[in-house]
N, C-alpha and C positions, 0 to 999 in steps of 0.2 A: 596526213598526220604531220604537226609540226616537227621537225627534228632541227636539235645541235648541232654542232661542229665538235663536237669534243671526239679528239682522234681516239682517245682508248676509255674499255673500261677497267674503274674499280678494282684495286687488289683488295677484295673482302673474303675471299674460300683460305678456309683453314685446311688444315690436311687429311682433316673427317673426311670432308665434301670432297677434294682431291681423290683421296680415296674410291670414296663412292661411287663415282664416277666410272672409277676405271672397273670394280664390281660389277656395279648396276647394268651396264650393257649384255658384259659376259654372263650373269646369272639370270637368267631369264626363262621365258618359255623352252628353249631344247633340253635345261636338265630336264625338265619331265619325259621328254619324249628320246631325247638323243641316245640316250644309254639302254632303251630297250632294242632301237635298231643295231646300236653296235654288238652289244653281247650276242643277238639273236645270230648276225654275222659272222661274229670272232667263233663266238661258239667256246670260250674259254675264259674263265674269268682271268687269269695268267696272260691271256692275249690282250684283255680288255684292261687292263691296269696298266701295261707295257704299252699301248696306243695312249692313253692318255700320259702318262709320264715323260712317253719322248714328244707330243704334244706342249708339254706344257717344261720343256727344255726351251723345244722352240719358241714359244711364247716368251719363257722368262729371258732369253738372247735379245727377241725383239723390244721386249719392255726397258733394256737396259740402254737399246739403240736409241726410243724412243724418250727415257729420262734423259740422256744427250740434248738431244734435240728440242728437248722441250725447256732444258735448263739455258742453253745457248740464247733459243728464242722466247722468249718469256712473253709471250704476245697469243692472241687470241689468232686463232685459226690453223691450230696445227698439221695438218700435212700439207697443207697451201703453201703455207709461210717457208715451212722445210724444204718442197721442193721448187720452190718461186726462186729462192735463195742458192738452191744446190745445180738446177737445170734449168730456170729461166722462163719468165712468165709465160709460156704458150705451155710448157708441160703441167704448171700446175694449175692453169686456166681449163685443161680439159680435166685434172682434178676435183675442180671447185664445181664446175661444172657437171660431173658427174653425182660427187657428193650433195649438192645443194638443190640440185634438179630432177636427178632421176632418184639414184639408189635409195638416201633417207629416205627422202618419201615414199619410195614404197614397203622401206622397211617399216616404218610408224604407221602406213595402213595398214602391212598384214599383222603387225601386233594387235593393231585396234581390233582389227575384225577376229584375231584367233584368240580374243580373251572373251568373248562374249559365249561360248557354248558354257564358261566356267562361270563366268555372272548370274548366268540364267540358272547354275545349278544351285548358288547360293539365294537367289532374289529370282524367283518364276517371273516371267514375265510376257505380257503379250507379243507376239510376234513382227508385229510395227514397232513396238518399241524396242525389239531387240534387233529390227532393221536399221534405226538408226543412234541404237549405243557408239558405234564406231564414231562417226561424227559427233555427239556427244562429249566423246573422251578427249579428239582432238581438239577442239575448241576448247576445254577446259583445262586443258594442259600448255594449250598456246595461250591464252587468257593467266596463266599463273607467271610465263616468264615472260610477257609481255611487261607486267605490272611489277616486276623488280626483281634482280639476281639473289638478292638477298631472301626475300619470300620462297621463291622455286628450289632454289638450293637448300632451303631449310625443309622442306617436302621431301627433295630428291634425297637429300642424305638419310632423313629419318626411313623413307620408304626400303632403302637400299641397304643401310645398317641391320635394318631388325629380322633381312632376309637372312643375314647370319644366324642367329641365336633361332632363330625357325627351323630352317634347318637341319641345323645340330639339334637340336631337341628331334625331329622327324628322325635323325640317325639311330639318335639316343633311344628314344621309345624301341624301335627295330628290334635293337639288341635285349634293352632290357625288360623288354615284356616276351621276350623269349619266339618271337614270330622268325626271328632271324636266325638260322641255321647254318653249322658249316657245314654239314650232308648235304646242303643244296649248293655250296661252292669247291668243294672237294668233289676228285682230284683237281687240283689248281691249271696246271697243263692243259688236260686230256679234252679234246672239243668234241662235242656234244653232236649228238646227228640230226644232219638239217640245216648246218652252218654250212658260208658258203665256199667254196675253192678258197685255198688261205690267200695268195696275192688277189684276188677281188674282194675279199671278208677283210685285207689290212688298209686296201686303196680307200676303200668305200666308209669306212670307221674313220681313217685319218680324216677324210674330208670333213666327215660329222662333226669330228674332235676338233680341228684349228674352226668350224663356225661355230660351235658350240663357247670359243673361247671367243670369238669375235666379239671387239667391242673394248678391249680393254685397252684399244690407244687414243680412245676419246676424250684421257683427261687433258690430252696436249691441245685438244679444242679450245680448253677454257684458261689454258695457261695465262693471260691476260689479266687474271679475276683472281691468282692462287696469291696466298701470302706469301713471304720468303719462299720464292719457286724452287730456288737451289736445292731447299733441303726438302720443302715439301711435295715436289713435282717426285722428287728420286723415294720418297718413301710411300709414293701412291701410287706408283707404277709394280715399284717391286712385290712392296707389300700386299700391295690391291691383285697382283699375279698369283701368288703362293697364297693368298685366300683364297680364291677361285680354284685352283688346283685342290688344295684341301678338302673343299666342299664336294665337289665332282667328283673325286675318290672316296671318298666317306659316301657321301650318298650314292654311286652307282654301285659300288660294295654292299650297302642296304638292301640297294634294289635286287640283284642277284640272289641275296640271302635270303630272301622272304621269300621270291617266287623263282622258281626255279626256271632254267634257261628251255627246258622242254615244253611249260605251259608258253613262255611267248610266244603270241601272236601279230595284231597289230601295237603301233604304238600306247595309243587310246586304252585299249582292251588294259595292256600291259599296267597304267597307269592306277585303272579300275581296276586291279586284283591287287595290286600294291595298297591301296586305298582300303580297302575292303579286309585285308587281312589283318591290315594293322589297327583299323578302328570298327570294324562293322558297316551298319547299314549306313554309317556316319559317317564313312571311310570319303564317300563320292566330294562331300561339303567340305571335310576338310583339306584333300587335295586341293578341290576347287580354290579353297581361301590361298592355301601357299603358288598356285599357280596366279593367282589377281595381284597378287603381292609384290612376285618378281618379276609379272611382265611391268606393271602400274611402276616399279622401278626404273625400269631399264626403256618406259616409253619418256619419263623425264628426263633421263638422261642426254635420250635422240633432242627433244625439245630442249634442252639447255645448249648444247654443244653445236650443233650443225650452222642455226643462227650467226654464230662466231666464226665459221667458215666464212658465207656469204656478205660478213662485216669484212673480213681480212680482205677477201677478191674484190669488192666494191671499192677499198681504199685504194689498192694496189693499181686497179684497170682504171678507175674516174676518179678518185681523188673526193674526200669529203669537202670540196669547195663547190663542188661541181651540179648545178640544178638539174631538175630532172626528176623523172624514176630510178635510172641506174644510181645518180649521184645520194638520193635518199637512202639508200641500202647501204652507203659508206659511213652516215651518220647514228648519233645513241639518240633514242627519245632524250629531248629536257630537262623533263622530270625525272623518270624512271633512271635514267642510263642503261638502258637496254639495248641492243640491237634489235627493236621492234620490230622495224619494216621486213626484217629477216623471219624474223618467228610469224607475220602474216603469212608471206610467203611461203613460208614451209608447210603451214598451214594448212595455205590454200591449194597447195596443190598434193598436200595430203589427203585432203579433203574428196579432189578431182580422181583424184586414185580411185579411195574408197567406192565414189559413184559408180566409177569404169569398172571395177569389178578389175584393176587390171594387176592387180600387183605382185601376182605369184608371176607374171612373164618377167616384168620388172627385175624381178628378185635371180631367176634364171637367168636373164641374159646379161648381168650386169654382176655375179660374183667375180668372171674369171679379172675383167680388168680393173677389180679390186684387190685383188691379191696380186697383180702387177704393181699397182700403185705402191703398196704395201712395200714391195720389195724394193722399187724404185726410193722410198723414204727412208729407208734403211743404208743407200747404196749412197745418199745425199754426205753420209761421214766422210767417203771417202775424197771427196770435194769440199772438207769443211775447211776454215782459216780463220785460226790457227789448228794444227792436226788438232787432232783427238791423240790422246796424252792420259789414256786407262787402262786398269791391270789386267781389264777383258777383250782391249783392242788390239787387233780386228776379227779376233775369232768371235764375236758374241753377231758383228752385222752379218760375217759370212758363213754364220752359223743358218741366222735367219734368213739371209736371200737364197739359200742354198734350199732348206728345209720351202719357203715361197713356191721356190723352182718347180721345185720337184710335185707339189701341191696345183700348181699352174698345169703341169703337163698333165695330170691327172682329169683334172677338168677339162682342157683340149680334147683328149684323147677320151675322156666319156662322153662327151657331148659338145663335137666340135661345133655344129651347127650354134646353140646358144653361145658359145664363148665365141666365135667369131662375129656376131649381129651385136654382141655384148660389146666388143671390139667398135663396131664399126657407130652404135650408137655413141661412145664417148668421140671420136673423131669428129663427129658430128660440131663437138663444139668449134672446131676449130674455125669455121666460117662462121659462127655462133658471135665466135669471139671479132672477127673483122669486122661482122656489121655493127658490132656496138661500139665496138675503140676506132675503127678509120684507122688504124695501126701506127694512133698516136701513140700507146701503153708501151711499144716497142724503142721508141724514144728517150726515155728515163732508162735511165742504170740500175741494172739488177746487183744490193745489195749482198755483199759477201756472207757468210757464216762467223759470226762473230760471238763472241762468250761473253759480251756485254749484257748488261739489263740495259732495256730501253727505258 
């Protein structure tokens, strides 16, 4: 493919699309499933409101770290760019490297693959061709932001928007067709038998709850592309939070209401008696639609944002002067202004995923040194120049590296074996990173934290 020189792209995302963004990730396939493991757990609907609430504390601490940062750096690739600037290009080389190579990608297959039991419930279809929907959906989502920010964005936000007013109508119905009881959430306290020991039913829910939220510091990916970032990076972080939160508690409140915490069983099951109660035999179709809805959101999302990582680390390590393979991935298409070469690649090795069938190991061994990262981009304030100078600092970053933490040790201690291979896969970049720079990239000056617009 021909490519530019043009170092950046396009400020065209208004604060919808900002928005959306930071939604779209988090509202996805686990409201459907998340909130019948946690209550089945908690065993208390009083438990399960108090895990999502101090959940989404933590969340709103990190979204306020993360408008910082995003406002600072107004540049396309955000936790690269934050931690390239805060700790120095080999910390956020094995970032970029993780985000761009392992994790997305296997996040964007197993959404591909875990939408398809719900397609097929809406549109029957043969089993070869339900072998290869997955593929299907990735090339036509890399095919939309391949071909321009502006088109994909215009998809991603309509798709991501209307998850709202769906929703809330899904609530609404609950309640006002009367299927929603508070006999099935009274007593609020009192847990249920068959939940599990309380510190394993709060450990095992919190985890739920901060992946359930994952996803909502995506918009600092595209910060590059936002109109007046100042004002619209900070109203899409917070606001795009406290929607999510809203929605989560509204609907996992539904869920509880309608079906009582004694009939849960599996997730699925759970999903189908929800479905069934509240529409009939129509109950199954119309899940299905709101679940294609919010994954088919939240997979445009991955496809718009990640792209703009491996645009950031391509500039950063070769420089868009520089020919090549590496040096193509620092450049926008011509035409388009895309970071194309980025979205094949994500692509394609979304694609490779899919084939290997590999992507739930993927996804296991590579949570725990995402939520390090996570912590680590947060920690980047305190190295910023000039301070940070807000009515929430520093209790909002050590609010959230703390809440991290403590989420971290959690994962260790469930399952040290994946979090340590998870570990040792990101390390991996780091001879990754020798044989493609010659440890030229270490030679240029790692730019400061600055409150400048580039």
């Amino acid at each position: 493919m021909a490519a530019s020189s043009a170092p950046s792209t396009k400020r065209q995302l208004g604060v919808l699309a900002a928005t959306a963004v930071v939604t779209g990730e988090a509202i996805s396939l686990g409201i459907f499933l998340t909130p019948a493991g946690m209550a089945k757990s908690l065993g208390s609907p009083a438990l399960l409101v108090a895990v999502w609430c101090g959940m989404a504390l933590i969340t709103l601490a990190g979204a306020l770290c993360f408008t910082e940062l995003a406002v600072r750096n107004p540049q396309d690739g955000g936790e690269y760019v934050y931690l390239r600037r805060g700790f120095g290009r080999q910390v956020a080389f094995l970032y970029g490297w993780m985000a761009a190579v392992v994790m997305y990608p296997g996040v964007a297959a197993a959404l591909s693959v875990g939408i398809v039991p719900y397609l097929r419930a809406l549109v029957p279809m043969p089993e070869r061709v339900a072998g290869a929907m997955p593929a299907v959906i990735l090339l036509a989502l890399g095919a939309l932001n391949y071909f321009g920010t502006r088109l994909s964005s215009g998809v991603m936000s309509t798709l991501n928007w209307l998850k709202v007013p769906v929703l809330a109508a899904l609530v609404g119905w609950a309640f006002l067709s009367g299927h929603a009881t508070m006999a099935n959430v009274l007593p609020l306290a009192a847990r249920r038998a068959g939940s599990d020991p309380l510190v394993d039913g709060i450990a095992g829910a919190t985890i739920s709850a901060f992946f359930c939220f994952g996803g909502w510091w995506e918009a600092g990916k595209i910060a590059g592309e936002v109109k007046n970032p100042s004002r619209n990076l900070a109203v899409a972080f917070s606001g795009g939070v406290l929607i999510v939160t809203a929605i989560y508690l509204l609907l996992s409140f539904a869920f509880v209401a309608v079906v009582p915490m004694q009939q849960i069983g599996s997730n699925a099951a759970f999903v189908a008696l929800f479905g069934e109660a509240l529409f009939g035999a129509a109950g199954g179709r119309v899940l299905a639609l709101c679940v294609v809805l919010c994954v088919m959101g939240g997979l445009m999302v991955l496809t718009m944002a990640v792209p703009r990582v491996t645009l950031a680390l391509a500039q950063s390590e070769f420089g868009d002067t520089r020919g090549g393979v590496f040096g193509a991935f620092a450049r926008l298409h011509p035409r388009f202004g895309t970071p194309a070469n980025g979205v094949l690649l994500q692509t394609g090795i979304g694609l490779a995923v899919v084939t290997l069938g590999a992507f739930d190991k993927i996804l296991a061994y590579i949570i725990f040194p995402s939520v390090v990262f996570l912590a680590l981009t947060a920690a980047t304030l305190f190295r910023s120049n000039p301070p940070v100078q807000r009515w929430w600092y520093p209790v909002a970053p050590v609010v959230f590296i703390a809440g991290s933490g403590v989420l971290g040790l959690m994962l260790l201690m469930h399952n040290p074996t994946a979090a340590l291979l998870g570990a040792g896969i990101v390390l991996c970049g780091l001879p990754v990173r020798w044989v493609l720079t010659r440890g030229d990239a270490d030679n240029r000056p790692v730019k400061a934290l600055t409150s400048e617009v580039d």
